[in-house]
C-alpha positions in Angstrom: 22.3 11.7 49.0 19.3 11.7 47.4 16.1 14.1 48.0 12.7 13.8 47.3 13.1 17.0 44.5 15.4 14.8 42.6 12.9 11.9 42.5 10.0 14.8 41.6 12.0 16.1 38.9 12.2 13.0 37.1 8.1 12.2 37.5 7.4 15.9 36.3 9.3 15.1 33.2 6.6 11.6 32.6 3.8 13.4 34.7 3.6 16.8 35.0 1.8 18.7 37.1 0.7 20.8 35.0 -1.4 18.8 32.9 -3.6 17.5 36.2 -7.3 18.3 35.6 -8.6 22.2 36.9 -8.9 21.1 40.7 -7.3 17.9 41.0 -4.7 18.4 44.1 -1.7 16.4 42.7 1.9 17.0 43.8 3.6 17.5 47.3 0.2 16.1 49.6 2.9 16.4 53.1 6.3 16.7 53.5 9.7 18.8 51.9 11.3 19.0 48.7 14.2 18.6 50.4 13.9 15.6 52.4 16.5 12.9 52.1 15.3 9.5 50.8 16.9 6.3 51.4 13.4 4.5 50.9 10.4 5.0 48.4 7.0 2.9 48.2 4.4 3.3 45.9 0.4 2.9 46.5 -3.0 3.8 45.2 -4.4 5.3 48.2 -2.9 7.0 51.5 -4.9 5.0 54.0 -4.3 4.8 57.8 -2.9 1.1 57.2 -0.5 2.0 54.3 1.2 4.8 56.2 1.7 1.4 59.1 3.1 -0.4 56.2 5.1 2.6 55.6 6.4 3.4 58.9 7.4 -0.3 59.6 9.6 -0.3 56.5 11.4 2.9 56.9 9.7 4.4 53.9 10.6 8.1 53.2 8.6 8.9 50.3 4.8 7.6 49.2 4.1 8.0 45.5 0.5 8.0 45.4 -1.9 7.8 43.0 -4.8 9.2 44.5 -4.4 12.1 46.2 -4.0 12.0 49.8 -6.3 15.6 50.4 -8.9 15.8 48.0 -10.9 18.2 50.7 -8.8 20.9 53.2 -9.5 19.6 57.1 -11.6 21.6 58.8 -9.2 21.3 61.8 -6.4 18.5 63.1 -8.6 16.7 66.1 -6.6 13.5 66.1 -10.2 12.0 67.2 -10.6 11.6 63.4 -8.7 9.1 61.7 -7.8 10.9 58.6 -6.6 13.4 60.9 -4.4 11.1 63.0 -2.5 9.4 59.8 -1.8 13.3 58.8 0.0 13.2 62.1 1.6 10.1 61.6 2.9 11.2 58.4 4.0 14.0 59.7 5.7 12.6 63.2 7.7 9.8 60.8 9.1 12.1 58.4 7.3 10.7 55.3 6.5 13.1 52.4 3.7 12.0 50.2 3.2 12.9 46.4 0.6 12.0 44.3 -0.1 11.6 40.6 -3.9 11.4 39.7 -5.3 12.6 36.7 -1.7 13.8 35.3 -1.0 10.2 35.1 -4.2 9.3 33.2 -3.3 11.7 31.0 0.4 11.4 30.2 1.5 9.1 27.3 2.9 6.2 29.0 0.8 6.4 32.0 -2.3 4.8 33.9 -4.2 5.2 30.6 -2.1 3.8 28.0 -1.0 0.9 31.0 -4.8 0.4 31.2 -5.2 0.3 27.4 -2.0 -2.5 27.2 -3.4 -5.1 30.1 -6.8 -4.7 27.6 -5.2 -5.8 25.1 -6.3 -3.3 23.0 -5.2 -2.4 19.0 -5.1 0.7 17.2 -5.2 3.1 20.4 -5.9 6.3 20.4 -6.9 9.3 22.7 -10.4 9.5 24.1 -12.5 12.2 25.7 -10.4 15.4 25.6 -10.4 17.3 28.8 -10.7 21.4 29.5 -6.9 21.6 28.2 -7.2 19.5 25.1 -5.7 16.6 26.7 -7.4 13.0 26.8 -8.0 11.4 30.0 -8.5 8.2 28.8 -7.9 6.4 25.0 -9.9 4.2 22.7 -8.8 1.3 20.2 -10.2 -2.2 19.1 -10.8 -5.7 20.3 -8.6 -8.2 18.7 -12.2 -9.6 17.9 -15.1 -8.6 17.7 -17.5 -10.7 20.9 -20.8 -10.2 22.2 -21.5 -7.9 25.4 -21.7 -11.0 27.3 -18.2 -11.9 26.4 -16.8 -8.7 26.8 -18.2 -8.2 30.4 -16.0 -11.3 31.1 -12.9 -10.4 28.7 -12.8 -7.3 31.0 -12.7 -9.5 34.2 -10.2 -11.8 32.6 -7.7 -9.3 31.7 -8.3 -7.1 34.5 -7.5 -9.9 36.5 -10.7 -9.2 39.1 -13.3 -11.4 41.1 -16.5 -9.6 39.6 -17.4 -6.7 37.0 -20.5 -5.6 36.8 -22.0 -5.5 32.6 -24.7 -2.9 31.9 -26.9 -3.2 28.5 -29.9 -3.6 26.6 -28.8 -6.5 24.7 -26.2 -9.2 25.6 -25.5 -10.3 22.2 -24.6 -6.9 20.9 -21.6 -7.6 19.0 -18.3 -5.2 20.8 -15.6 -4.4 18.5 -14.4 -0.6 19.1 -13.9 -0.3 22.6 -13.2 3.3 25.1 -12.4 3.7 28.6 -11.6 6.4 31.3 -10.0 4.9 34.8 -11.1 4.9 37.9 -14.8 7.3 38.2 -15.6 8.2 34.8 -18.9 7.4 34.4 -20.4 10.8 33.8 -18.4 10.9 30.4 -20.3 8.0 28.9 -22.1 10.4 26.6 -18.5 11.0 24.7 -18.5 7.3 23.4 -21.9 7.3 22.2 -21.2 10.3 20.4 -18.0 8.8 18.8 -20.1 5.7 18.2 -18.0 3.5 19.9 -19.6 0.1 21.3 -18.6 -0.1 24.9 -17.0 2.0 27.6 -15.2 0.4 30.4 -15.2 2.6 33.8 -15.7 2.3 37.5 -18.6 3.6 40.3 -20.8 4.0 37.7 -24.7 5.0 39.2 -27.9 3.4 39.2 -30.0 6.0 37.6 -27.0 6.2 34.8 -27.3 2.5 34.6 -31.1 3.3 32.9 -29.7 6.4 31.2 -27.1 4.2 29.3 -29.3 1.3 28.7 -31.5 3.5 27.2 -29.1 4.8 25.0 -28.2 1.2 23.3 -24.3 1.9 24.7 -23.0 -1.0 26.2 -20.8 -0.3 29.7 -18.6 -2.7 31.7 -17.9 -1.4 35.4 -14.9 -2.8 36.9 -14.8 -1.1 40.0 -12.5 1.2 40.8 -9.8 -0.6 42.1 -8.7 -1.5 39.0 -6.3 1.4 39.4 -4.2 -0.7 41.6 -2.3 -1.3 38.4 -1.0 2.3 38.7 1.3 1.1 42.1 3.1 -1.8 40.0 3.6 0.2 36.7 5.3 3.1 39.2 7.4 0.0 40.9 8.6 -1.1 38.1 9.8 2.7 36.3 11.2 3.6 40.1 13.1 0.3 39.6 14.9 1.5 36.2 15.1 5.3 37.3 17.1 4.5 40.4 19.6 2.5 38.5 19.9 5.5 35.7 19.8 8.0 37.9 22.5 6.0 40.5 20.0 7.0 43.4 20.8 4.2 45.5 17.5 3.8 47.6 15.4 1.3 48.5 12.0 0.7 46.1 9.0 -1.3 47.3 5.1 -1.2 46.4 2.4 -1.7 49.2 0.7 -5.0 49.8 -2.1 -3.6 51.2 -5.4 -3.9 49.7 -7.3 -0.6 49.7 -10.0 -2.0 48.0 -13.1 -0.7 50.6 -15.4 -3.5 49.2 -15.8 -7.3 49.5 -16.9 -9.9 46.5 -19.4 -12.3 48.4 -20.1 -14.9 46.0 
């Protein structure tokens, strides 16, 4: 019988806990330690239709990696609808677990996955956080391109309908290359500091837009659903762990898109 603490024990060994950004509310979200799993599905959010997809396929455990509370309810009113999928969750014995920013900075996690489907070479860590741990790397372009060309090597490799390219000049030549996933546009300063060329990161703001234009930095914006990469990579290590570890459970990955926006072309 396996529980949900023997599946923890092996992600705290590849994403611990500990090493989660001050405030970011990773770990148990819902749910027991010491509930039995017979099926685990991973996700990038904990939306009302991914629990559906999770009740109608048994599923015992989410791995998440967005956190599920990132702000305490003010009270449990199933009139709201984050409040009814807590109850959901709850009423179908599902315990969710999340790894955020312990993932973005682990070796071997989101950032290093992010760093490979780039294509990058000669990576390295970028933009240390409070603890001296980088939250997201750096390397180089296997050649160098103009802006232009990078805005669309980014949507190439990132596999995505639209990416949105923010610079002064769209023939600046882009050789050394940094990124942070998901929201990390407020670091952009670090790269141009480091004098690296471009910075790829997601929801990045108008006003910014001007701020890093000014600067002569050139910035790629993705989106942040980018991250979806984070429920395949999980997949695929859930895959290897439960034949190691003989756990003898069920693994699947959500097909829902969480993505909030459309690409109207």
């Amino acid at each position: 019988m396996t529980k949900v603490a023997d599946i923890v024990a092996v992600l705290q060994q590849y994403f611990p806990e500990e090493i989660a950004s001050k405030g970011d509310p990773v770990g148990i979200q819902i749910g027991s330690l010491n509930q039995e799993v017979n099926c685990v599905m991973t996700t990038l959010d904990v939306r009302p239709q991914v629990v559906d997809e999770a009740i109608a396929n048994k599923v015992d455990l989410i791995i998440s990696h967005h956190p599920l509370m990132f702000r305490p309810a003010p009270n449990l009113n199933y009139a709201n609808p984050q409040n009814e999928m807590y109850a959901k969750i709850i009423a179908n014995n599902i315990t969710v677990y999340s790894i955020h920013t312990n993932s973005d900075k682990a070796e071997n996690g989101s950032s290093d996955w992010q760093a490979e489907e780039l294509g990058l070479q000669n990576v390295k860590p970028f933009c240390l956080d409070d603890d001296g741990i980088a939250i997201g790397r750096k390397g180089n372009l296997p050649e160098p391109m103009s802006a232009y060309d990078f805005a669309y090597y980014v949507k190439d490799k990132m596999k995505i309908k639209m990416a949105r390219l923010i610079c002064a000049n769209n023939e600046q030549k882009i050789s050394s290359v940094s990124f942070i996933c998901g929201d990390g546009g407020k670091y952009w300063h670090r790269a141009v500091e480091e004098n690296i060329d471009a910075f790829i990161t997601g929801d990045v703001y108008y006003h910014t837009g001007h701020d890093i234009i000014s600067s002569g930095l050139t910035v790629v914006d993705p989106g942040h659903y980018t991250e979806k990469l984070f429920k395949d990579k999980m997949y695929e290590k859930l895959i290897k762990w439960n034949e190691v570890n003989q756990w003898q459970i069920k693994i699947k990955k959500s097909v829902v898109s969480t993505n909030p926006f459309q690409d109207l072309f």
